[in-house]
C-alpha positions as CSV (number, residue, x, y, z in Angstrom):
1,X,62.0,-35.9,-83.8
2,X,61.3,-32.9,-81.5
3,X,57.9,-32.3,-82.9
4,X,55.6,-31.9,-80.0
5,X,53.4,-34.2,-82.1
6,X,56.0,-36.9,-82.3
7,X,54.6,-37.9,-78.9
8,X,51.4,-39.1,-81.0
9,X,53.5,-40.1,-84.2
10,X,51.3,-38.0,-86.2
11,X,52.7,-37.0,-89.9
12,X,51.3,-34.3,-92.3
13,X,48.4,-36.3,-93.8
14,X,47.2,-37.3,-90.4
15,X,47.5,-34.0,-89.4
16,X,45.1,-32.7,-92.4
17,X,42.9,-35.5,-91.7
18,X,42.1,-34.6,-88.3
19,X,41.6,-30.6,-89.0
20,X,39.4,-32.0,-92.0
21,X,37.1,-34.2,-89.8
22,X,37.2,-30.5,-87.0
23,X,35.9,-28.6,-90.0
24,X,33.0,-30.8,-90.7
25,X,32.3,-31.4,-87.2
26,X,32.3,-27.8,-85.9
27,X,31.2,-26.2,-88.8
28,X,32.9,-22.9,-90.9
29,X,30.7,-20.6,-88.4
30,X,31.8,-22.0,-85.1
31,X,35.6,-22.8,-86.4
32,X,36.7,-19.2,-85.8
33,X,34.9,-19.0,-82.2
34,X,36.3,-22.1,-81.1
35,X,39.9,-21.0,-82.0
36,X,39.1,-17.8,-80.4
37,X,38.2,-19.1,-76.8
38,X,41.1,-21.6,-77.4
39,X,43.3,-18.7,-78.2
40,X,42.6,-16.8,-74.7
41,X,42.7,-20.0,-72.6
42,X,46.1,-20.5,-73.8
43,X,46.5,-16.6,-73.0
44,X,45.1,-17.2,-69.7
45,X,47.6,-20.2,-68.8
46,X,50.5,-18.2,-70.0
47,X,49.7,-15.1,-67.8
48,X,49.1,-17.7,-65.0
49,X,52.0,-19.6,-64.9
50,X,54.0,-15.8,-65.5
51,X,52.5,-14.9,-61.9
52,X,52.8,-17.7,-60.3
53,X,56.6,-17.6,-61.7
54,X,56.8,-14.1,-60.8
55,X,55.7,-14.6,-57.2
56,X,58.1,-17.7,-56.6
57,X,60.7,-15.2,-57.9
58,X,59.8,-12.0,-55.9
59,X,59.2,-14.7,-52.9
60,X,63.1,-15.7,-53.2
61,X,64.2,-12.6,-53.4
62,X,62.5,-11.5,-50.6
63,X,64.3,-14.5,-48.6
64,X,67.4,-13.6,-49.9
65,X,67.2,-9.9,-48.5
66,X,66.1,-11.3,-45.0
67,X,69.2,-13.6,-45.0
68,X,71.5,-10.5,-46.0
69,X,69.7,-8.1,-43.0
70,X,70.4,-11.8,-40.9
71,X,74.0,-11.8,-41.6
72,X,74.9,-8.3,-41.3
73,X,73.1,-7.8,-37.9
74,X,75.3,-11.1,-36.8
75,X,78.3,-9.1,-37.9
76,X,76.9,-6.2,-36.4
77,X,76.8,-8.0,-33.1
78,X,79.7,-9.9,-33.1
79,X,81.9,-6.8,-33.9
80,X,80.4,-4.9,-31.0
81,X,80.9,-7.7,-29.0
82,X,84.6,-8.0,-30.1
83,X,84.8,-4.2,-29.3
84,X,83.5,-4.5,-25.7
85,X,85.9,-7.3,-25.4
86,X,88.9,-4.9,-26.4
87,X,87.4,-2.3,-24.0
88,X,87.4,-4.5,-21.0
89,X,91.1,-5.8,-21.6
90,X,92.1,-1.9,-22.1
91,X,90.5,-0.7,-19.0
92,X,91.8,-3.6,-16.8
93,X,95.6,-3.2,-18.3
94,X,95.1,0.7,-17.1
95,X,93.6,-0.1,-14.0
């Protein structure tokens, strides 16, 4: 079962049982206020764990686009150090 309530091995009847015993306990009135403030926690969460997704996101990316600048100034300075090289061995075979 991938019910998230198969963790609890709860069936239909339980299920009813248990919203049947909230009812009496909470009340009709304070039902709909209850669900309501349980509504925009859940809201809350979600929109937390979004940023906290986001930043880990933007945060790789980030790292990603420092190794990139990394690796092109290493080719950058191995290239002109390759060129210097080549100019050295031109202007000794000349002289």
């Amino acid at each position: 079962m991938n019910s998230p309530l198969a963790l609890f091995n709860l069936g239909g009847g339980e299920i009813i049982l248990i919203l049947a015993l909230i009812l009496l306990l909470l009340g009709a009135r304070k039902l709909p206020d209850m669900t309501k403030g349980l509504g925009n926690g859940i809201n809350e969460w979600k929109k937390a764990t979004r940023e906290v997704t986001d930043e880990i996101n933007a945060s790789t990316d980030r790292n990603d686009d420092d190794r990139t600048h990394l690796i092109i100034h290493g080719i950058t300075a191995l290239l002109l150090i390759l060129l210097g090289i080549a100019i050295l061995s031109f202007l000794s075979a000349i002289l």
